[in-house]
C-alpha positions, 0 to 999 in steps of 0.5 A: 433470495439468491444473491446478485454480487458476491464479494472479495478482499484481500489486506494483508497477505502474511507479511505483505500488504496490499489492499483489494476490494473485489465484486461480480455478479453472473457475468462483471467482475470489478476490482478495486486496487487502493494502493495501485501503486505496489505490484501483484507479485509482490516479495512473499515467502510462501510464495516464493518457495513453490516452484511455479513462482521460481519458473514464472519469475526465471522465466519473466527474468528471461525474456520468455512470457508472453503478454498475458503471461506478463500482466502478472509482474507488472510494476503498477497496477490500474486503479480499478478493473473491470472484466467481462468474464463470459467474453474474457474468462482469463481477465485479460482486458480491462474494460474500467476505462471503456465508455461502453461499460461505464454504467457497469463500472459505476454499477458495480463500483457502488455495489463494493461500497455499499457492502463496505458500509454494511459489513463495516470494513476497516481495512483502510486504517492501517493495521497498527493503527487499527490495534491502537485504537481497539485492543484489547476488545476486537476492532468489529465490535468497537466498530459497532458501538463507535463507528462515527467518531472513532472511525470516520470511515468516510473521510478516510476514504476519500484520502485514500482515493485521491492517492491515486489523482496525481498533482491535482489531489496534494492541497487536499493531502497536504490540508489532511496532515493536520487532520485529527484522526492518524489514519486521514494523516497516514493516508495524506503521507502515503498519497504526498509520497507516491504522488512526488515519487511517480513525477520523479520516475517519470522525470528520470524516463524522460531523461533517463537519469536520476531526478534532481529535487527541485526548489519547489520540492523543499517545502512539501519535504519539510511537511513531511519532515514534521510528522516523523514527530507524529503522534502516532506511530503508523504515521511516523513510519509512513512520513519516513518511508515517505522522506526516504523514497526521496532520498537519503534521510538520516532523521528518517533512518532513524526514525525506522530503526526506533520503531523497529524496536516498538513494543507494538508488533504491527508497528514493527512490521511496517518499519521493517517493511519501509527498511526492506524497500531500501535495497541496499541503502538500508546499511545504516539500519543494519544493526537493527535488523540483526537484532530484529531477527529475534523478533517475536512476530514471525512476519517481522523475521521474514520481512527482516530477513529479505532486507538482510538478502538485500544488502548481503547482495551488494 
């Protein structure tokens, strides 16, 4: 029978990460952006070197795109879109919050879902984790034969979406550091950090200056603090960049520069990715990305390598 959807993804890009869903039929296509939180145009090598890239980005830096233009460099993105493609062929305008189409957003929300379910997508455990929890065999085929109890695909889902539900979601983040499974917990860190780090941005635009932390803030710091001691490494990345998008944290630092030296490639990657969003406050660590330049993962060199940009740009 001819197919109603046809589907997209997108996880990994080389040595950047995000994590899209994407499905249209004849005329709807629907996106969905688990981590609406990190840009489109995100630092990417590849990218970096062609001219087009070099013209939007000198462009944007000037002032010169129009609004369509500009969608591209938009710090965030909405957690779901929807777009008319007959009416709107560029997608321009996000149809996701309109009443009108809220029976063809649900529609297709549940056409993604329900090829998540029957392809056994796991792009939502975190790369080094989903290694750990299957080498030397491939992930799909572990997946098959121990799908219920070695990835409980569904509470981690439901950890990933309420990353994007703001103050109301941090009981359920906060009861999900103790669950079992690391990805559940990475998740609960993930959406603990973006959750403060949003009311924090918000708070320095308000006042346009830095936010102070307030008292009530201690304790979910502290949460965070214990599981730079988790067992698993994803997490133990994941609740340092998390302290370290709060401020400086020496523990965190270090918590960076070790696994930056993990014997686990992945691993290395997603501590040299916290180190390289650190600007120029990653000169601690300095010393350890030297030596990372050496690293046999060519996506470690380059992530390396732009944090090392960053801080000779002080």
């Amino acid at each position: 029978a001819p197919r109603e959807y046809v589907y997209g993804i997108r996880d990994r890009m080389d040595e950047t990460h995000d994590l899209i869903r994407a499905v249209r039929d004849a005329r709807f296509k629907y996106i969905r952006n688990f981590m609406p939180w990190i840009p489109y145009t995100q630092p990417l090598t590849y990218a970096e070197l062609g001219p087009t890239l070099q013209s939007m980005r000198r462009q944007h830096a000037e002032g010169k795109l129009n609004a369509a233009q500009s969608l591209f460099f938009r710090p965030t993105k909405p957690p779901e879109e929807l777009y008319d493609t007959e009416a709107d062929p560029h997608e321009l305008v996000n149809l996701a919050d309109a009443p009108e189409h809220a029976a063809t957003l649900e529609r297709m929300r549940d056409a993604q879902q329900s090829w998540a379910n029957q392809t056994l997508d796991l792009g939502l455990i975190p790369e080094p984790d989903l290694h750990a929890r299957c080498d030397p065999a491939p992930p799909y085929v572990v997946a098959r034969s121990q799908m219920g109890s070695l990835f409980p695909l569904e509470r981690i889902r439901t950890t990933v979406l309420a990353t994007n539900r703001g103050r109301d979601a941090l009981p359920m983040l906060f009861a999900s550091l103790e669950n079992p499974d690391p990805a559940v917990r990475y998740w609960a860190v993930t959406g603990i950090s973006v959750t403060l780090g949003l009311e924090r941005r918000q708070a320095e635009r308000a006042s346009k200056k830095p936010a102070e932390r307030s008292a009530d803030d201690q304790p979910e710091k502290s949460l965070l603090r214990t599981h730079l001691q988790d067992g698993s490494p994803t997490v133990r990345v994941a609740a340092a960049r998390a302290m370290l998008q709060q401020g400086d944290d020496p523990p965190a630092f270090a918590t960076l520069t070790k696994e930056l030296a993990s014997e686990h490639a992945w691993v290395r990657h997603h501590a040299a990715l916290g180190l390289a969003e650190l600007g120029s406050r990653a000169t601690p660590s300095r010393d350890a990305l030297e030596r990372a330049l050496k690293d046999s993962n060519e996506y470690v060199v380059r992530v390396v390598k732009r944090a090392l940009r960053d801080l000779d740009k002080r």
